[in-house]
Backbone as a printed PyTorch tensor [residue, N CA C, xyz], in Angstrom:
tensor([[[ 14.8610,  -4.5130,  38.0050],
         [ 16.2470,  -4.1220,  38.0330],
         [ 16.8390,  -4.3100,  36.6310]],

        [[ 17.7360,  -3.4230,  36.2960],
         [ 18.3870,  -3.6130,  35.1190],
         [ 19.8490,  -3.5630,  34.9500]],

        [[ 20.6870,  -4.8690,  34.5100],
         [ 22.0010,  -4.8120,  35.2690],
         [ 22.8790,  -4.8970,  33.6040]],

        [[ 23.4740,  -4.0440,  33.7230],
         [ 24.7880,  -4.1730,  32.0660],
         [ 25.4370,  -5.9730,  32.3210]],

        [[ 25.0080,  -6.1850,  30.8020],
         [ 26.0630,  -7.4720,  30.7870],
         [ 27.2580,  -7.0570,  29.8970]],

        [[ 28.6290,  -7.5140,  30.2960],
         [ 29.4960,  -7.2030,  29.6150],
         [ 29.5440,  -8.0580,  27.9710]],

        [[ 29.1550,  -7.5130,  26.8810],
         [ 29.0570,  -8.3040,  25.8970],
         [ 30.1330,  -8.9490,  25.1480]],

        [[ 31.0710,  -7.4230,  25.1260],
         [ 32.6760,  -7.7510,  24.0870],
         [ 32.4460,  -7.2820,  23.0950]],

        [[ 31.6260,  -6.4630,  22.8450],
         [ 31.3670,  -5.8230,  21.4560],
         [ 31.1380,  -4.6160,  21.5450]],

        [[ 31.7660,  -3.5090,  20.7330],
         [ 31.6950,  -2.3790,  20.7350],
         [ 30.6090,  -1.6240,  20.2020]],

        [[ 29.5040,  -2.4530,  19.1420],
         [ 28.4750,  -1.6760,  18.5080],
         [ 26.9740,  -2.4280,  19.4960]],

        [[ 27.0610,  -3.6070,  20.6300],
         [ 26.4150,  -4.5520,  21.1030],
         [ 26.6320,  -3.9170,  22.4630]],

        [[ 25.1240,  -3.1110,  23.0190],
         [ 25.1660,  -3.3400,  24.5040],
         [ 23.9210,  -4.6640,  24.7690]],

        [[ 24.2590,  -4.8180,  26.2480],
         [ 23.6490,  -5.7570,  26.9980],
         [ 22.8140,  -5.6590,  28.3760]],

        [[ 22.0600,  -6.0920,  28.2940],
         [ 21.2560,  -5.5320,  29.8550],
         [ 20.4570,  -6.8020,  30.2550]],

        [[ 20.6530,  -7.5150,  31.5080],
         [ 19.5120,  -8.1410,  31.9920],
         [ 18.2060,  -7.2170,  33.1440]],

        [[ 17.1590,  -7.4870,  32.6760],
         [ 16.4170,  -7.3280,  33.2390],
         [ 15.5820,  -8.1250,  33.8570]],

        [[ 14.7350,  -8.1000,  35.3310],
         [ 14.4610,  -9.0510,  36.1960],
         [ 13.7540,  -8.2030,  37.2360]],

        [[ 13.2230,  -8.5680,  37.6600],
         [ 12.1540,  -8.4090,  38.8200],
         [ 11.0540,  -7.5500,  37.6640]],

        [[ 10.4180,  -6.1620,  38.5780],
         [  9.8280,  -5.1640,  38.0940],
         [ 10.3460,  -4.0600,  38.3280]],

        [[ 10.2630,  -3.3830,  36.3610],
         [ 10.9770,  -2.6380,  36.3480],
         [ 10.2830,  -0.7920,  36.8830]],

        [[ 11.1190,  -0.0610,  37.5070],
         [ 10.6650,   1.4460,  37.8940],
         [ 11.3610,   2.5000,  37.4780]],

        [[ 10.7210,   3.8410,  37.3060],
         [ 11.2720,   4.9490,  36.7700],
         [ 13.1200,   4.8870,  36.9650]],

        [[ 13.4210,   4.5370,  38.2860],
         [ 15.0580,   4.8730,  38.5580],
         [ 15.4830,   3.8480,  38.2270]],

        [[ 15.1940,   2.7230,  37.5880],
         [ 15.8760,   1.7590,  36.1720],
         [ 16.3710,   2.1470,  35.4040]],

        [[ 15.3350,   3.2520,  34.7490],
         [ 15.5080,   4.1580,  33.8330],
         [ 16.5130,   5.2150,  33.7680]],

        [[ 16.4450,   5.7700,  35.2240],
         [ 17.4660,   6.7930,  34.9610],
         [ 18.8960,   6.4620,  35.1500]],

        [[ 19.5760,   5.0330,  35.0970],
         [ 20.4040,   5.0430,  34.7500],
         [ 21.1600,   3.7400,  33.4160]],

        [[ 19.7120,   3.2690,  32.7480],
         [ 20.0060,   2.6000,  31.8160],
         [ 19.6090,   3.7660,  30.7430]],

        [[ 18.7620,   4.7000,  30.2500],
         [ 19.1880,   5.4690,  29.6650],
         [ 20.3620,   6.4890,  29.3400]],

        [[ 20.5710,   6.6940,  30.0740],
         [ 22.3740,   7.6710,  30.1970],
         [ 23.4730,   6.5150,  29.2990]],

        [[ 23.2500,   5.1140,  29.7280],
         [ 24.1280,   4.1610,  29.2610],
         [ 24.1220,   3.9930,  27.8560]],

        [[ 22.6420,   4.1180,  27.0380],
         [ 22.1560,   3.5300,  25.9210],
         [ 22.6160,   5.1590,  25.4550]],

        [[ 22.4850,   6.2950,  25.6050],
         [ 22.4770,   7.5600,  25.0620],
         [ 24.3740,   7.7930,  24.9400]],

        [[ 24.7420,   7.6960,  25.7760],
         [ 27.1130,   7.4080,  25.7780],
         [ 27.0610,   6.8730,  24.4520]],

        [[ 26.4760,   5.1160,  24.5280],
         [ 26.8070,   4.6850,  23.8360],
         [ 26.5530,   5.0240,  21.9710]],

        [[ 25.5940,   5.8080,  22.0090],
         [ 24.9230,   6.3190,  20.8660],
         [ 26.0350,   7.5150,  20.4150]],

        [[ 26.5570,   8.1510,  21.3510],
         [ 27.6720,   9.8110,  20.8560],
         [ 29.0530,   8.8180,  20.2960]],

        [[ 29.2480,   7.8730,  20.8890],
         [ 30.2410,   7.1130,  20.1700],
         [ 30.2210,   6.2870,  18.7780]],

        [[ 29.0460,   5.9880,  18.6720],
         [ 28.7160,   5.8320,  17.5910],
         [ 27.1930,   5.5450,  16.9730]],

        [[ 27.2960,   5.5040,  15.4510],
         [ 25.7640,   6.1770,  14.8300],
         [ 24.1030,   5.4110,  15.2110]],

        [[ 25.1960,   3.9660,  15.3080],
         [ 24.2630,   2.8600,  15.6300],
         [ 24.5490,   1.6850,  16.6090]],

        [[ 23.7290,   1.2270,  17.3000],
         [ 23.8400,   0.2570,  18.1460],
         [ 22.9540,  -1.0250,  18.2310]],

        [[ 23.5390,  -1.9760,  18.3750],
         [ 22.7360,  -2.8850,  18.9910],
         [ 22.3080,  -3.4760,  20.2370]],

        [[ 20.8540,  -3.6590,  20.6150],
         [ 20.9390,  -4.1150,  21.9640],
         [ 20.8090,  -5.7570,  21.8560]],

        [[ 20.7770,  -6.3270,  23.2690],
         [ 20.6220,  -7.6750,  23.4420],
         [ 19.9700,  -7.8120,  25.4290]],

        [[ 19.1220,  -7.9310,  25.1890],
         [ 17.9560,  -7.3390,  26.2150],
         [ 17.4190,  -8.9170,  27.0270]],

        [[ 18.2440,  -9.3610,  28.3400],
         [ 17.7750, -10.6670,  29.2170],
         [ 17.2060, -10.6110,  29.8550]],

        [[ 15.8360, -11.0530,  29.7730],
         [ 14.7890, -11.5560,  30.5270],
         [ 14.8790, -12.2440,  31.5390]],

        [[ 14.8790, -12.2580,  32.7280],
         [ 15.4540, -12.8930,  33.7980],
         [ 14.4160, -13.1770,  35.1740]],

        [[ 13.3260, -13.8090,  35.1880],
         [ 12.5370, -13.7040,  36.4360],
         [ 11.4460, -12.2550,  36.3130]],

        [[ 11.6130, -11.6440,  35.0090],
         [ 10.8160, -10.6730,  34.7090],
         [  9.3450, -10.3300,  34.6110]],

        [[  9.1340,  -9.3650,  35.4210],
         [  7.5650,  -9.5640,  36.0810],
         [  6.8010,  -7.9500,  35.4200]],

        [[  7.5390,  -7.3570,  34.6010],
         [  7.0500,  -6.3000,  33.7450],
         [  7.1560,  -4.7770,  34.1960]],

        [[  6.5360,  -3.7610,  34.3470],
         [  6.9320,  -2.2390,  34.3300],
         [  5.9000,  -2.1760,  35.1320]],

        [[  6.3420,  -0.5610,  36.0210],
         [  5.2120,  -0.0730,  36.6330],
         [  4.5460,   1.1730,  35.3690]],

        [[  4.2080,   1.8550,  35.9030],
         [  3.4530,   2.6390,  34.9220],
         [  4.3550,   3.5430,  34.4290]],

        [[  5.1210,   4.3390,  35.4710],
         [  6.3040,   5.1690,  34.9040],
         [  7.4220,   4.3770,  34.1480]],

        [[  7.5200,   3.3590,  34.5880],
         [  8.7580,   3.3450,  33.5610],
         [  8.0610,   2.1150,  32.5020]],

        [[  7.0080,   1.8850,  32.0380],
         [  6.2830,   1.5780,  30.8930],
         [  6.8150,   3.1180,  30.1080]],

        [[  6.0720,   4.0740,  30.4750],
         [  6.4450,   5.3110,  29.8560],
         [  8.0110,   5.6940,  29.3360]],

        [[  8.6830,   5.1880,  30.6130],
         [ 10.1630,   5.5610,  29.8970],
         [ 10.6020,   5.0430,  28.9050]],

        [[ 10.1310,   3.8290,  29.5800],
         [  9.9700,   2.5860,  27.8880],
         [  9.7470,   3.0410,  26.5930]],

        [[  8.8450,   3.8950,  26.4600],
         [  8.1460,   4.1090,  25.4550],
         [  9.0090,   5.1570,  25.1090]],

        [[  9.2730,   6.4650,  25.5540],
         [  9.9210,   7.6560,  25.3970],
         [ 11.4900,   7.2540,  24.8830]],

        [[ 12.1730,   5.8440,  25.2750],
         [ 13.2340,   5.8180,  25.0210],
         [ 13.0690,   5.1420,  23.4450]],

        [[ 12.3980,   4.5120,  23.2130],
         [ 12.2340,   3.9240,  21.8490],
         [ 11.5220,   4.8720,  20.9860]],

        [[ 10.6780,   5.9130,  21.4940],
         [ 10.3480,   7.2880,  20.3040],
         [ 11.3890,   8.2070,  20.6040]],

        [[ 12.5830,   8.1300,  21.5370],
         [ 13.8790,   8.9870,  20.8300],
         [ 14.6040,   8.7160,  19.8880]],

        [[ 14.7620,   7.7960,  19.6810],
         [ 15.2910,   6.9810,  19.3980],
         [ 15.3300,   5.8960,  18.0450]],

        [[ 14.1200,   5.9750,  17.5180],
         [ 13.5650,   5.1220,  16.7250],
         [ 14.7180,   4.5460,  16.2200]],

        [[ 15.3940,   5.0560,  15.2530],
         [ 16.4170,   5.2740,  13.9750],
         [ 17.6280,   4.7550,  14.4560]],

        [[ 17.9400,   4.7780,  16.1370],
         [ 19.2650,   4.4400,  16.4360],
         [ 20.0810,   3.2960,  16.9710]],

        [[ 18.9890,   2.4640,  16.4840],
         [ 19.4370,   1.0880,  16.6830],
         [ 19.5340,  -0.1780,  15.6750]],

        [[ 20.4720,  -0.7950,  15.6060],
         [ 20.4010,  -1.7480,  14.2270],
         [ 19.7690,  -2.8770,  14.4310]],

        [[ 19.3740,  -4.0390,  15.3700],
         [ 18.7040,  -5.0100,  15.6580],
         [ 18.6090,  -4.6140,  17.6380]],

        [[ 17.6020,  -5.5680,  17.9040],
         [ 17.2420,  -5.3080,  19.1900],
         [ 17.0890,  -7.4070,  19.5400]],

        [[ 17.9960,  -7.4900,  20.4390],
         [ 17.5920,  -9.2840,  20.2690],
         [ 16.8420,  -9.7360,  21.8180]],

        [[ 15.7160, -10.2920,  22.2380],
         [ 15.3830, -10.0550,  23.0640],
         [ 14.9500, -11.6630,  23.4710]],

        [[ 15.8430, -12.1200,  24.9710],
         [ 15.9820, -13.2740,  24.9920],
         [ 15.3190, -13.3560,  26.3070]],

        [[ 14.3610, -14.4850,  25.9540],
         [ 13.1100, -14.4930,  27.5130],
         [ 12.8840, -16.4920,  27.6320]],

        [[ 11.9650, -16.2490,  29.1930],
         [ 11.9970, -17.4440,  29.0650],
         [ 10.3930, -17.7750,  29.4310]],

        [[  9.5840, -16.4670,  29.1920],
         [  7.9740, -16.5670,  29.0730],
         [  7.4560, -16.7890,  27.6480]],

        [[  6.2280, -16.8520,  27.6110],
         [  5.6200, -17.2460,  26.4190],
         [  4.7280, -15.6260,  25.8110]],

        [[  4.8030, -14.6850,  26.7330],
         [  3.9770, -13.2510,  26.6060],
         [  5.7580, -12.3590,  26.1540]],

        [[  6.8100, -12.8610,  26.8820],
         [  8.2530, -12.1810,  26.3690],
         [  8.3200, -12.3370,  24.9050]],

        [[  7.7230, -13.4560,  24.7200],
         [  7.9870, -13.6810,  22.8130],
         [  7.1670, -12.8510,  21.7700]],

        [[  5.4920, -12.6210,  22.6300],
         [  4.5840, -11.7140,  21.8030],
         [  4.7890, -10.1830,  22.2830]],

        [[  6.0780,  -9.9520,  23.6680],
         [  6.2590,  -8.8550,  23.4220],
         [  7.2530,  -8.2900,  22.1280]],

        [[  8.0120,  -9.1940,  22.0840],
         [  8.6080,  -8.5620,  20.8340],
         [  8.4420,  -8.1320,  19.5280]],

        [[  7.2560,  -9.2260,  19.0590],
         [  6.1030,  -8.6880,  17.8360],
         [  5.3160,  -7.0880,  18.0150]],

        [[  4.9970,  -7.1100,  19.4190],
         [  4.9720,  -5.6430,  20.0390],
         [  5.8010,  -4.7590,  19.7060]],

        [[  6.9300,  -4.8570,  20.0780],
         [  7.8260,  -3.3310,  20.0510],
         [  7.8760,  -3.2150,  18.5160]],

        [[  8.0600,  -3.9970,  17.8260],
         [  8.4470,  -3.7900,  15.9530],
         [  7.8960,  -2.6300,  15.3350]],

        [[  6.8180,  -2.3800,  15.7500],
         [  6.1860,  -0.7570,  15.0090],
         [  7.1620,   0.6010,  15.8050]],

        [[  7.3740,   0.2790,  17.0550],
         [  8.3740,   1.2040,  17.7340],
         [  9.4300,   1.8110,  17.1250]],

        [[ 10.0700,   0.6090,  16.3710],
         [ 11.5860,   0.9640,  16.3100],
         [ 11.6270,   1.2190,  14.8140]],

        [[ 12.9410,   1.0850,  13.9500],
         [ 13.4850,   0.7300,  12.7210],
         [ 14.0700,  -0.5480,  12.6150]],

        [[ 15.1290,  -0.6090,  14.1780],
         [ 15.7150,  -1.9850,  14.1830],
         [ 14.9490,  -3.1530,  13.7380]],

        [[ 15.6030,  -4.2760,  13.8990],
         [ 15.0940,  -5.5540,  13.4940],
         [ 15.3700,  -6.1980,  15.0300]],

        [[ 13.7860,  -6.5880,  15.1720],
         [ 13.7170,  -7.6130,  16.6800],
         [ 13.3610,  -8.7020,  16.3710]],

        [[ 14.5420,  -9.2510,  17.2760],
         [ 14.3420, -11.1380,  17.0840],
         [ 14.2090, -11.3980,  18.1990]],

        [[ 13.4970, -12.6150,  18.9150],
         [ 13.2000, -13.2970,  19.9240],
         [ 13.7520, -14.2750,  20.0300]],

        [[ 14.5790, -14.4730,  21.5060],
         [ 15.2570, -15.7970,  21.4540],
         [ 14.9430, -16.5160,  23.1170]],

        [[ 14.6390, -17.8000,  22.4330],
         [ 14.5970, -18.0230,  23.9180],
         [ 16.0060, -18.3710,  25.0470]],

        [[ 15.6240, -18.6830,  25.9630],
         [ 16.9470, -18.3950,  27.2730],
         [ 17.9480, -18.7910,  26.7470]],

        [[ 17.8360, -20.4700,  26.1010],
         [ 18.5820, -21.8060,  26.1060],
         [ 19.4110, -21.3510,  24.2700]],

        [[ 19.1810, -20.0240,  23.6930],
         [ 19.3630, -19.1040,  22.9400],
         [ 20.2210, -18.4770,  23.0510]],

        [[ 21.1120, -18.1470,  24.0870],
         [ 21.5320, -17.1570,  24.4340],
         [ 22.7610, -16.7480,  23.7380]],

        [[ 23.6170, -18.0270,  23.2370],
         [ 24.9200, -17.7860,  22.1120],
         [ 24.3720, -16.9780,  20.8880]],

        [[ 22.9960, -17.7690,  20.6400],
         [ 22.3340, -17.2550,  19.2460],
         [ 22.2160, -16.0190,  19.5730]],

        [[ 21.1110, -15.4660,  20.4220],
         [ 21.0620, -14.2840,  20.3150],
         [ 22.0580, -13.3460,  20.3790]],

        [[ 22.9410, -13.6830,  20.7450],
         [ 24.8100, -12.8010,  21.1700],
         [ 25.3580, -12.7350,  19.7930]],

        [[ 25.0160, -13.7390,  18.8530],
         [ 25.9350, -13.8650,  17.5130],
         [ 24.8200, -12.7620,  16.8030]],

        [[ 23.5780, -12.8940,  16.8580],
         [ 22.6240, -12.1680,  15.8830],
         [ 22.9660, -10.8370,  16.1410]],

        [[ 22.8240, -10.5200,  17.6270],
         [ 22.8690,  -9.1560,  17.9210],
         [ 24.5100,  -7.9630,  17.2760]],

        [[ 25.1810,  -9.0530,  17.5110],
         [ 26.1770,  -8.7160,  16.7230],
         [ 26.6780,  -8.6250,  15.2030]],

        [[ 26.1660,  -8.8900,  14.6440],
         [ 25.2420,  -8.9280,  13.2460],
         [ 25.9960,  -9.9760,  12.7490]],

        [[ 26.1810, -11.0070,  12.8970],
         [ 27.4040, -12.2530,  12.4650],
         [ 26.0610, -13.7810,  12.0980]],

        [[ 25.1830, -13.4420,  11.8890],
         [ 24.2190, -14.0810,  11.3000],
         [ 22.6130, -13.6920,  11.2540]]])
């Protein structure tokens, strides 16, 4: 499941994610991430790991398709988990994007909110 967190920042969306994720995750956290992109050039995400048990096969793919639309349109990606494979996923996505991904763990979560917002 993938649920909007309200962040307070206009260039900073937010999403927890939790259980396992499937194609119709996708079809309505993309529409969200794509709004937010016509409003403006660049965005940041801040992405919560929550009881997260990983992708089925389709939406691995969406996964993938949304970060090769995309490459260019994001300014940092902050990705806050509370596994030890959430931390080497983020060394993962880095060839994906342009953004800059940082890993934070749970007990992180101010940090990662201030980074994502580019305030350190």
């Amino acid at each position: 499941m993938i649920e909007k967190i309200n962040i307070g920042a206009d260039n900073v969306l937010g999403f927890k994610l939790s259980g396992k994720l499937h194609d119709e995750d996708y079809s309505t956290f993309v529409p969200q991430i794509e709004a937010a992109l016509v409003a403006t050039d660049k965005i940041s995400l801040l992405a919560q790991f929550e009881d997260f048990q990983g992708w089925d096969l389709q939406a691995a793919w969406d996964d993938f398709k949304l970060g090769m639309e995309h490459y260019s349109d994001f300014e940092r990606i902050a990705l806050v988990g509370e596994k030890s494979w959430e931390r080497w996923m983020a060394k993962l996505c880095k060839p994906f994007t342009r953004a800059e991904v940082k890993y934070f763990d749970a007990s992180e979560m101010d940090a990662a909110l201030s980074w994502a917002k580019g305030s350190s």
